[in-house]
C-alpha positions in Angstrom: 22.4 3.6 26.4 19.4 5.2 27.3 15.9 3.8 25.9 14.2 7.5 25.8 14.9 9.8 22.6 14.4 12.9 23.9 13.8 15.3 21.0 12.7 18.6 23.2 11.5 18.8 26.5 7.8 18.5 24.6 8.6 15.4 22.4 10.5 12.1 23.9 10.3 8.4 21.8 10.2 5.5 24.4 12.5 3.0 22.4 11.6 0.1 24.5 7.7 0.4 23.0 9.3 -0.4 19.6 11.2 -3.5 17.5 14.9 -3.5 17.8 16.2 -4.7 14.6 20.2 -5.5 14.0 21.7 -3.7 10.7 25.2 -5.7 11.6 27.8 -4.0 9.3 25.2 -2.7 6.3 26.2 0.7 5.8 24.9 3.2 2.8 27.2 4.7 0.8 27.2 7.8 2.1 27.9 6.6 5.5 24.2 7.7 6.3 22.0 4.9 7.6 19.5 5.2 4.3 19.0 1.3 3.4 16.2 0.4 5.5 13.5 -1.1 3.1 10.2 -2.5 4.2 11.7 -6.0 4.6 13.6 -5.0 7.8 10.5 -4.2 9.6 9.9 -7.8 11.7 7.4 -9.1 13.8 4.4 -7.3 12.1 6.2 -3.8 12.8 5.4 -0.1 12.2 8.5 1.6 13.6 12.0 -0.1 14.3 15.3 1.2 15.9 18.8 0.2 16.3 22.3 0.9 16.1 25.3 0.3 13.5 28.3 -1.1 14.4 29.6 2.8 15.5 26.6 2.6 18.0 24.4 5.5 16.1 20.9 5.3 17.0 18.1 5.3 14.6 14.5 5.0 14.4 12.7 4.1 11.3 9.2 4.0 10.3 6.9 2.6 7.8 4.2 4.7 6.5 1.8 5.2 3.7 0.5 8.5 2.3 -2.9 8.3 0.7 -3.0 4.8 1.3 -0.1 4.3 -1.2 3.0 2.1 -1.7 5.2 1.5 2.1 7.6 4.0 2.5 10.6 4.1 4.8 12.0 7.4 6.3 14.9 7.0 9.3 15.9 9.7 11.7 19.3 8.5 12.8 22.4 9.6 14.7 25.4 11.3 12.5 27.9 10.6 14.8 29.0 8.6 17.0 30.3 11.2 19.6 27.6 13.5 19.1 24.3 11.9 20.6 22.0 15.0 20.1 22.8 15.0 16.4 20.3 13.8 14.2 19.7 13.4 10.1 16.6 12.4 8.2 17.4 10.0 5.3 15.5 8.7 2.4 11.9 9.8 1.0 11.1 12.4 3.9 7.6 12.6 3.5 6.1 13.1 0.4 7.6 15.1 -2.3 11.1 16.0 -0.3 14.4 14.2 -0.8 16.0 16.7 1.4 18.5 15.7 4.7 17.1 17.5 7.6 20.0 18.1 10.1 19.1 18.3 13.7 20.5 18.7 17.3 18.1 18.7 19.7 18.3 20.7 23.0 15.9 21.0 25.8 14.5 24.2 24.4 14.6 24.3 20.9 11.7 23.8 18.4 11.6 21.0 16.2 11.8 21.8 12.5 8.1 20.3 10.8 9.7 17.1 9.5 10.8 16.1 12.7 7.3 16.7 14.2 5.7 15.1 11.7 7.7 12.0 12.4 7.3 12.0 16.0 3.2 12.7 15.4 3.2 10.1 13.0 5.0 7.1 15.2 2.8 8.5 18.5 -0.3 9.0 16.9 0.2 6.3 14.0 -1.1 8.9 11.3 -0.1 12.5 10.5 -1.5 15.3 7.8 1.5 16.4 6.0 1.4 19.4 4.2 3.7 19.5 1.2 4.5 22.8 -0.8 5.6 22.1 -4.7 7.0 25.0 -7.1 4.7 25.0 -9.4 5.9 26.1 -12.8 2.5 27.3 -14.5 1.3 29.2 -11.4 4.7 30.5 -10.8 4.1 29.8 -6.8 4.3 27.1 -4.7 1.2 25.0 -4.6 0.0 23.3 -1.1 -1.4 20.1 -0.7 -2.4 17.5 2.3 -1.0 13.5 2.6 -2.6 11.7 4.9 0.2 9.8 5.8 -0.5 6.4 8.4 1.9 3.7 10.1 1.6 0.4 8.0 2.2 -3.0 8.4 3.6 -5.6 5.4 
């Protein structure tokens, strides 16, 4: 298995700079990888990867926004037979509990999420700009996380 992620032809994640953790058998109950918790990140880690007993790749970080409570997001592989194929999991920064669903190619732009999560494990922080319906104004309403790598 190769060690480079490549995302696009911009945006590539050298695995080998990173903790490889073993999930053994865990599995969530959706079949997605979505149980990493703080506690799996080792060794004084900010971003992990691995691979389930199927061999599905996945990279997870640990991040703050605002300087608030560790949170995990995951960008993993859905299948096994389909390497390009990639799903978000989990709190996806900020306000979103949505799956992002992914197959990268050469050429293709990466949706926000995705470069947010690449910015954030190369740069170790990332502005994040979340838009929430807001029921009063009748629009959304746009506001910035400062979301950093942390350690526990």
């Amino acid at each position: 298995m190769s060690h480079i992620l490549n995302l696009n032809k911009n945006y590539n994640i050298d695995l080998y700079k990173y903790t490889k953790i073993s999930i053994g058998y865990r599995i969530g109950h959706s079949g997605y990888i979505d149980f990493i918790t703080p506690e799996d990140f080792i060794n004084n880690s900010n971003v992990v990867y691995g691979y389930d007993y199927d061999g599905r790749l996945f990279v997870s970080v640990l991040y703050s926004e605002n300087g608030g409570q560790p949170k995990v997001m995951t960008l993993f592989q859905r299948y096994d037979d389909t390497p390009q194929f990639f799903v978000t999991c989990g709190k996806t920064f900020v306000h979103s509990n949505n799956v992002v669903s992914h197959s990268f190619t050469a050429d293709k732009p990466l949706p926000q999420l995705i470069e947010n999560f690449y910015t954030l494990i190369n740069n170790k922080q990332v502005d994040v700009i979340d838009e929430v319906w807001d029921l009063e104004l009748e629009n959304y309403k746009a506001t910035t996380y400062h979301c950093e790598l942390v350690v526990v």
